[in-house]
DRENMAR-425171 format. One record per residue (C-alpha): residue in three letters; residue number from 1; x, y, z. Coordinates in Angstrom, 2 decimals. Layout:
N
ALA;NUM;X;Y;Z
...
***
This chain:
326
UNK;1;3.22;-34.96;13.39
UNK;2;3.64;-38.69;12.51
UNK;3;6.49;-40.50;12.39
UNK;4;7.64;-40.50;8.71
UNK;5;7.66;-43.81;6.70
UNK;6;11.42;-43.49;6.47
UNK;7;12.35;-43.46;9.68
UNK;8;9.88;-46.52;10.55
UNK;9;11.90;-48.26;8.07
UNK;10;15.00;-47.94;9.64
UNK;11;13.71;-49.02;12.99
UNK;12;15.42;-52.69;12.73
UNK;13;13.30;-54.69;15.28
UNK;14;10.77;-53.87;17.75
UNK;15;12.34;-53.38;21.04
UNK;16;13.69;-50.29;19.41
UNK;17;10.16;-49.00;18.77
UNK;18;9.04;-49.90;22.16
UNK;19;12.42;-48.13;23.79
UNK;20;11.06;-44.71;21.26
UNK;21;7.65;-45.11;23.25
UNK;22;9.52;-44.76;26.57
UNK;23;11.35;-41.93;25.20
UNK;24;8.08;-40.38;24.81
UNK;25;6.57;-41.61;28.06
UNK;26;9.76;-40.08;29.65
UNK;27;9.07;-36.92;27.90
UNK;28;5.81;-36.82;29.35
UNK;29;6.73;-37.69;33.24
UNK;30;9.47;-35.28;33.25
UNK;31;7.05;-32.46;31.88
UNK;32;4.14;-33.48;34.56
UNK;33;6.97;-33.58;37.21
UNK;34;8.13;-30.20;36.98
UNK;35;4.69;-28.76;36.19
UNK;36;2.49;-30.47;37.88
UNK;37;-0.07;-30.76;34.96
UNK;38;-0.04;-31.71;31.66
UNK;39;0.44;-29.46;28.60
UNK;40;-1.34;-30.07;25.50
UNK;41;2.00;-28.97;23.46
UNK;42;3.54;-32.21;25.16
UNK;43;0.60;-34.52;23.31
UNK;44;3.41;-34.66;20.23
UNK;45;5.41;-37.03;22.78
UNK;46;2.17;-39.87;22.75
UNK;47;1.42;-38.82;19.14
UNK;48;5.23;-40.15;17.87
UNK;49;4.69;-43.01;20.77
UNK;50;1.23;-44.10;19.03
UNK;51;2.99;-43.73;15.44
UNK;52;5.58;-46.16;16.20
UNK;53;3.17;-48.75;17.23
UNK;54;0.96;-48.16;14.67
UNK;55;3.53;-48.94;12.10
UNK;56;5.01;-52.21;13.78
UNK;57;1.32;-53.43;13.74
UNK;58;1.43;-53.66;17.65
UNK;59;-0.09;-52.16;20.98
UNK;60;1.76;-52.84;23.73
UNK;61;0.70;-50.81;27.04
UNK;62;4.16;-49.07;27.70
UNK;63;4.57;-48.53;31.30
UNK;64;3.59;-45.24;32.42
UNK;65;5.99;-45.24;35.36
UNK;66;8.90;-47.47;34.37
UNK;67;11.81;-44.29;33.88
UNK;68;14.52;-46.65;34.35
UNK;69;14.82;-47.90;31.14
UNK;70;15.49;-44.89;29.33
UNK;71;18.95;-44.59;31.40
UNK;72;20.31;-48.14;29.87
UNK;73;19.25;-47.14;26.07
UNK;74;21.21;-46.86;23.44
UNK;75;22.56;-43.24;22.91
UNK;76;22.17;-43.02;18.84
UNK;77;18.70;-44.29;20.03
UNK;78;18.18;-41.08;22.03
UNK;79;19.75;-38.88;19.53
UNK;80;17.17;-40.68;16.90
UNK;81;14.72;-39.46;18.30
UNK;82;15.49;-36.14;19.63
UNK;83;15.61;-35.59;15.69
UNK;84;12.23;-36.48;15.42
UNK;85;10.83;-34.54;18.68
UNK;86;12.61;-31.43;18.35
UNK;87;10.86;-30.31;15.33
UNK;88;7.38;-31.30;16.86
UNK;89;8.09;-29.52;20.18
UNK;90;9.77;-26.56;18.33
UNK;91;6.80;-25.99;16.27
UNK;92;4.58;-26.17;19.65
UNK;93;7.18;-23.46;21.34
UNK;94;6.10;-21.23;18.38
UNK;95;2.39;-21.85;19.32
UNK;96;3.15;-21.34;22.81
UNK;97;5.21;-17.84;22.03
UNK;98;2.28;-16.09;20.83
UNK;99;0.57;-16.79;24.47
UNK;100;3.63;-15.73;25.94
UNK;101;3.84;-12.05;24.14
UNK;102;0.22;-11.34;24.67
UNK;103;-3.22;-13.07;24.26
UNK;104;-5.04;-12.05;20.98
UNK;105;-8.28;-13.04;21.88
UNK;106;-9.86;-10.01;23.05
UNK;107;-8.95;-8.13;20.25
UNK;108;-9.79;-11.24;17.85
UNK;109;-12.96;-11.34;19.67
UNK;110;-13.53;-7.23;18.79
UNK;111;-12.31;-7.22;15.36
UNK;112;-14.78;-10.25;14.88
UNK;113;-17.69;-8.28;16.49
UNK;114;-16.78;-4.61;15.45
UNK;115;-15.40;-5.00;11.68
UNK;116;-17.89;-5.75;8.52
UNK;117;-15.57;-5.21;5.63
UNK;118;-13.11;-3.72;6.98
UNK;119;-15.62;-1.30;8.13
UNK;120;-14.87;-0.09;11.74
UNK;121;-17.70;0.47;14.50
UNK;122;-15.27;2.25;16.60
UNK;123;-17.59;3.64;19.10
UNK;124;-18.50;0.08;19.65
UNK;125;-15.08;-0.74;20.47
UNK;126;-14.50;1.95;22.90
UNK;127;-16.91;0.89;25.13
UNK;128;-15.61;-2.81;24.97
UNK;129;-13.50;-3.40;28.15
UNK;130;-11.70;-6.49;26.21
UNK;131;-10.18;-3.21;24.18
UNK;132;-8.59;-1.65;27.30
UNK;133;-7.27;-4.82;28.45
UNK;134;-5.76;-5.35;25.19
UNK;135;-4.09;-2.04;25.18
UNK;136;-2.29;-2.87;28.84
UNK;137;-1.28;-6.08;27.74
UNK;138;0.60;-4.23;24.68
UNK;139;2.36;-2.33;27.37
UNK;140;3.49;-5.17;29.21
UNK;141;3.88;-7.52;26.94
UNK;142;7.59;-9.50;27.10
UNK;143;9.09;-10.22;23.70
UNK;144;12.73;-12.42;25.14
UNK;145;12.44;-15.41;23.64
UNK;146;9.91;-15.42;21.24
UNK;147;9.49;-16.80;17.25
UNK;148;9.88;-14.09;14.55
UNK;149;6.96;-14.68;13.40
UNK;150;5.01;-14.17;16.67
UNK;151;7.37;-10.84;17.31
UNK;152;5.78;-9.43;14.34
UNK;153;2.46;-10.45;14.28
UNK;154;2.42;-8.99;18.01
UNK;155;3.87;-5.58;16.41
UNK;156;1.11;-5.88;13.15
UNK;157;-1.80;-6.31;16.07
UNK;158;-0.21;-3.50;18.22
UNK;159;0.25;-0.52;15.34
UNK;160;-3.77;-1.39;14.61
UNK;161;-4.80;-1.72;17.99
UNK;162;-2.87;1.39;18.54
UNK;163;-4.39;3.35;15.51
UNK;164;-8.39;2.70;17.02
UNK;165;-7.31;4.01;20.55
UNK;166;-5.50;7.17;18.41
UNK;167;-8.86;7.66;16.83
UNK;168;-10.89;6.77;20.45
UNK;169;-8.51;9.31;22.02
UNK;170;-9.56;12.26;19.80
UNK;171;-7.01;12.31;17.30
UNK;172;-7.00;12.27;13.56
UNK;173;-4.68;11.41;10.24
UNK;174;-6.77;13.87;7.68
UNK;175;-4.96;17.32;8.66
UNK;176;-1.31;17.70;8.38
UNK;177;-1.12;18.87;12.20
UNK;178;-3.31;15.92;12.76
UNK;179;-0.53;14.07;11.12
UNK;180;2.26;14.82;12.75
UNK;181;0.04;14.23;16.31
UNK;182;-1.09;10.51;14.93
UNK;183;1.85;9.26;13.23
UNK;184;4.95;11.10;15.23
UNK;185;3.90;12.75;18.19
UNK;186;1.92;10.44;20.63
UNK;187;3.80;7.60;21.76
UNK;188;2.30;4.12;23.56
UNK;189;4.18;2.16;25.86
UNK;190;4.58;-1.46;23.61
UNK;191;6.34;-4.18;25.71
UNK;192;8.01;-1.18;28.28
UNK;193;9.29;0.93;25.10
UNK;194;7.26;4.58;24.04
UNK;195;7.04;4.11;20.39
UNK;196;4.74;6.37;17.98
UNK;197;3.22;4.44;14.85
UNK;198;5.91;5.86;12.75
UNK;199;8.42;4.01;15.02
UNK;200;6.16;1.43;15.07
UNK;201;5.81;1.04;11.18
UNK;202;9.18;1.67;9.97
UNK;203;11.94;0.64;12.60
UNK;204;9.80;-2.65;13.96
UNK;205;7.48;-3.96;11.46
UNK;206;9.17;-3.09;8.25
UNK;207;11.03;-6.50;7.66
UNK;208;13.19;-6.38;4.89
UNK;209;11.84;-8.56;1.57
UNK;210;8.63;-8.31;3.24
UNK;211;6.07;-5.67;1.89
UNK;212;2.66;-7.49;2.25
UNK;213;3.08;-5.87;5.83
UNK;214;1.70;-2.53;4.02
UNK;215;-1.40;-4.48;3.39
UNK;216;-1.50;-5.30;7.13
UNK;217;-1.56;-1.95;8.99
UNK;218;-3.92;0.34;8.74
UNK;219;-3.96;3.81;9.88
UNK;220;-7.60;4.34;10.39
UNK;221;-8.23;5.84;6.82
UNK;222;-10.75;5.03;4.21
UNK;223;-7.56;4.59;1.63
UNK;224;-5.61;2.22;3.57
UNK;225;-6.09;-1.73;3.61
UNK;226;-9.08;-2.73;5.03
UNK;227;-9.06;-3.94;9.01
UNK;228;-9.41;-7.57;8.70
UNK;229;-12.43;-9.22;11.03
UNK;230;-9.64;-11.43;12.88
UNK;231;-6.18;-10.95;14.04
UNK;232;-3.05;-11.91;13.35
UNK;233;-1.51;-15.62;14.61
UNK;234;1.80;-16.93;13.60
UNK;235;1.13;-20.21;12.20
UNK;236;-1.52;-18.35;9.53
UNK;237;0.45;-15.06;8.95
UNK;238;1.85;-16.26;5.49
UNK;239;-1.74;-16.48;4.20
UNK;240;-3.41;-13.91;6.05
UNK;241;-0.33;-11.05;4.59
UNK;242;-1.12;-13.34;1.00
UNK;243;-4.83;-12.66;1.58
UNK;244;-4.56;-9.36;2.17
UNK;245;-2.21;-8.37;-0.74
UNK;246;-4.25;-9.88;-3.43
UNK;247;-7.75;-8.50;-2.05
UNK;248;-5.90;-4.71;-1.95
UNK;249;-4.54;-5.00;-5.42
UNK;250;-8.01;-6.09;-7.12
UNK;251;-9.95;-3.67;-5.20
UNK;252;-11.00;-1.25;-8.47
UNK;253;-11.83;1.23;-4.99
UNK;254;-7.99;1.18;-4.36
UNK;255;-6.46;0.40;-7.74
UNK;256;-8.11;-0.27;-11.36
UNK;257;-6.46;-0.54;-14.62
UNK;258;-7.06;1.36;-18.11
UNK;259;-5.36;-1.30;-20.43
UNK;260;-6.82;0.46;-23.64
UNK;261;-4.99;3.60;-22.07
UNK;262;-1.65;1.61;-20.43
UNK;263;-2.39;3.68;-17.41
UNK;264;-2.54;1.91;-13.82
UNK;265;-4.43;3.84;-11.52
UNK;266;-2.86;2.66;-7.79
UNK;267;-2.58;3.40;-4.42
UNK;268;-0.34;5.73;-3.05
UNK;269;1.34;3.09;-1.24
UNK;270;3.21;1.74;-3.96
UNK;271;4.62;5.27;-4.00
UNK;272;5.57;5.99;-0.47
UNK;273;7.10;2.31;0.13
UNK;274;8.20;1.76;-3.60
UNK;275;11.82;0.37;-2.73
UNK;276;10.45;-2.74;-0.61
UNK;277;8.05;-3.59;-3.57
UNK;278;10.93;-2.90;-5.98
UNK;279;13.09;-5.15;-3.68
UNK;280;10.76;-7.70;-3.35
UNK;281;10.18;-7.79;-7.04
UNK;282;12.10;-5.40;-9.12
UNK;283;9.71;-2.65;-9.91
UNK;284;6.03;-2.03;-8.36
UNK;285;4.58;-3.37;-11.55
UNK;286;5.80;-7.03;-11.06
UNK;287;5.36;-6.96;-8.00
UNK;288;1.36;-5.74;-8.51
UNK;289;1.57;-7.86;-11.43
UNK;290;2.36;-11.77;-9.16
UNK;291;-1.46;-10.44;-7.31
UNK;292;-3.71;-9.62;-9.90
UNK;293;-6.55;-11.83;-10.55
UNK;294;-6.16;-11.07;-14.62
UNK;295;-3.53;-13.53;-16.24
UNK;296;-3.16;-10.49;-19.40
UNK;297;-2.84;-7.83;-16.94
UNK;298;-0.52;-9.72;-15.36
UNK;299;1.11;-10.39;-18.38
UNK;300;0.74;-6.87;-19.46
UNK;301;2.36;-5.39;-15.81
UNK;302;5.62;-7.87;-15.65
UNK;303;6.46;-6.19;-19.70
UNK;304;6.31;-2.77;-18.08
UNK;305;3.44;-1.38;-20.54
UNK;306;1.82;0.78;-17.87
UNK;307;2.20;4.37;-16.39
UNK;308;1.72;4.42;-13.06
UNK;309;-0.81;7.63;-11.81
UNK;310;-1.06;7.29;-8.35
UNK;311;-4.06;7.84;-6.58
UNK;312;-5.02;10.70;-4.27
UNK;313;-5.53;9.54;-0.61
UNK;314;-8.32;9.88;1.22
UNK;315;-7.54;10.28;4.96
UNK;316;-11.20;10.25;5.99
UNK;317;-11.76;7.61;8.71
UNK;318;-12.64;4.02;7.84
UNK;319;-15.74;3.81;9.85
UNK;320;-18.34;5.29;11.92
UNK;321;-17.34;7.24;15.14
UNK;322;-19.71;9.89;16.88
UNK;323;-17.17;11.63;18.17
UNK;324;-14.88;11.70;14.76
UNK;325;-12.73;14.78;13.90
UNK;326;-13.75;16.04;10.95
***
C-alpha cells in the first residue's frame, strides 16, 4: 500500500515526511525487539517510509537506530499516520489469521495433486500423510482472534476435508442409513468442538446473505459442486465463492434450460436451501438469473417465465475409490 496522493499533499514541508519515515523505522525496531526477527507483514512500515520519499523527490538514509526522535514528534503527526498504518497492518493481521487457524497447504497441495475437474482420486489421498496431518490440525486448530473471513474459509476447508476422510473411513451419502451416518451421526473434533457435517453446514458455515457457500461444500456426491483443485484463502474467497457459483449454474450436467418450454431444469439445491437464495435475491430465479452466462435467459429468469423442475440427485460418489460403498 502506497501512500495516497492526498495525504502527500497535505504533508506541508519535509521534516514532516522524514519524522513519517521514523515512524516507520520505529515500527520496525520495536517489532525486531520483541521478536527477535523480522516479519514480512511489517515490510508495509518501509513500504509507506519509501512512499513518502518518493513523493518529496528525496532519499535521505533515515537512521536505523535513532528512536529518540519519535518521543519529541508532534502528536497529530503520530495520529496521521497511525491512519495510514493501521489499515496496511490490519490487512496483514488478516493474512497472518489464516496461518494462525491452520496451514492450508497440505490440503492445497492434495486438492492440487488429487482433483481433475472436480474429479476426486480419493484413494490417492488416503495414502497422502499431508491428509492426516491436515485432519489433526482441524482438531486443534484455535479460532480466538481471527478475521471472518479466515473463520469461514477454515470451516469451508474443514466440512470438505471432513467429507473425503467420511468417504476414506468407509462411509457413504447414497443410502438413507448411510445418510443419517455421514451427515448426522459421526462427529470430528474441529478446533476442540465434535461437530457432524450437518452441524458443520448449517450452524457454522451458513452465513446469513451468503449462499455461494452451497457452491463451496461438497458432500462427496456426483450432484454436488465440484471439489475445486485449490483451497480456500481469505483474501480470494469473494472470487473463488463467485467462481464457483457461476461454473455450477451453467453446468447443463447440473442445470439446463428449456426456454421454448419455460421449464428450468436445476439442482436440488435451490430446493433444499431456497430461503438463502430467496434472501439473497428474492426468488431462486433472480438469483440463478445474476450467474447465467445468457443475457435473454437472464432476462427471461429475473421476469419469472420459468417453472422450476428440480432435478433428481445423484448421491453416487464424485470420484474413484477402490474401496467405495456401493
Amino acid at each position: 500500500m502506497l501512500l495516497s496522493t492526498r495525504a502527500i499533499e497535505i504533508l506541508p514541508e519535509e521534516p514532516i515526511a522524514q519524522d513519517l519515515v521514523d515512524i516507520c523505522v520505529y515500527g520496525v525496531n520495536l517489532q525486531v525487539l520483541s521478536s527477535g526477527s523480522f516479519s514480512p507483514e511489517y515490510q508495509s512500515f518501509t513500504t509507506l517510509a519509501e512512499a513518502v520519499l518518493a513523493a518529496i523527490e528525496t532519499n535521505p538514509e533515515p537512521a536505523a537506530n535513532d528512536l529518540t526522535r519519535v518521543e519529541n514528534m508532534n502528536p497529530r503527526l503520530v495520529v496521521f499516520a497511525l491512519m495510514v498504518l493501521v489499515p496496511v497492518l490490519a490487512g496483514a493481521e488478516g493474512e497472518r489469521d489464516l496461518r494462525t487457524v491452520i496451514d492450508w497447504s497440505n490440503w492445497d497441495a492434495i486438492l492440487g495433486s488429487h482433483v481433475v475437474d472436480g474429479r476426486v482420486d480419493y484413494d490417492a489421498i488416503g495414502s497422502d500423510p499431508g491428509f492426516t496431518a491436515t485432519v489433526a490440525d482441524i482438531a486443534s486448530a484455535d479460532l480466538e482472534g481471527s478475521s471472518p473471513d479466515s473463520v469461514l474459509v477454515f470451516y469451508i476447508n474443514t466440512y470438505n476435508v471432513l467429507a473425503v476422510d467420511g468417504i476414506l473411513n468407509g462411509r457413504s451419502p447414497r443410502s438413507s442409513l448411510g445418510k443419517l451416518r455421514f451427515f448426522y451421526r459421526d462427529k470430528y473434533t474441529v478446533a476442540g468442538e465434535a461437530l457432524s457435517l450437518h452441524a458443520l453446514e448449517n450452524q457454522r458455515i451458513r452465513t446469513p446473505g451468503e449462499p455461494r457457500i452451497h457452491f463451496a461444500i461438497v458432500c462427496a456426491s456426483a450432484s454436488c459442486p465440484p471439489l475445486r483443485s485449490e483451497a480456500y484463502v481469505p483474501h480470494g474467497l469473494d472470487a473463488q465463492l463467485d467462481d464457483n457459483a457461476r461454473r455450477f449454474i451453467n453446468d447443463p450436467a447440473k442445470n439446463s434450460f428449456e426456454i421454448e418450454n419455460s421449464v428450468a431444469n436445476v439442482s436440488k439445491i435451490f430446493k433444499w436451501f431456497s430461503e438463502d437464495f430467496e434472501g439473497a435475491a428474492g426468488d431462486v430465479q433472480r438469483y440463478i438469473a445474476d450467474y447465467v452466462d445468457d443475457d435473454r435467459l437472464a432476462t427471461s429468469l429475473r421476469e419469472g417465465r420459468f417453472r422450476l423442475r428440480y432435478l433428481d440427485y445423484d448421491w453416487s460418489l464424485n470420484g474413484t475409490f477402490s474401496r467405495a460403498k456401493r
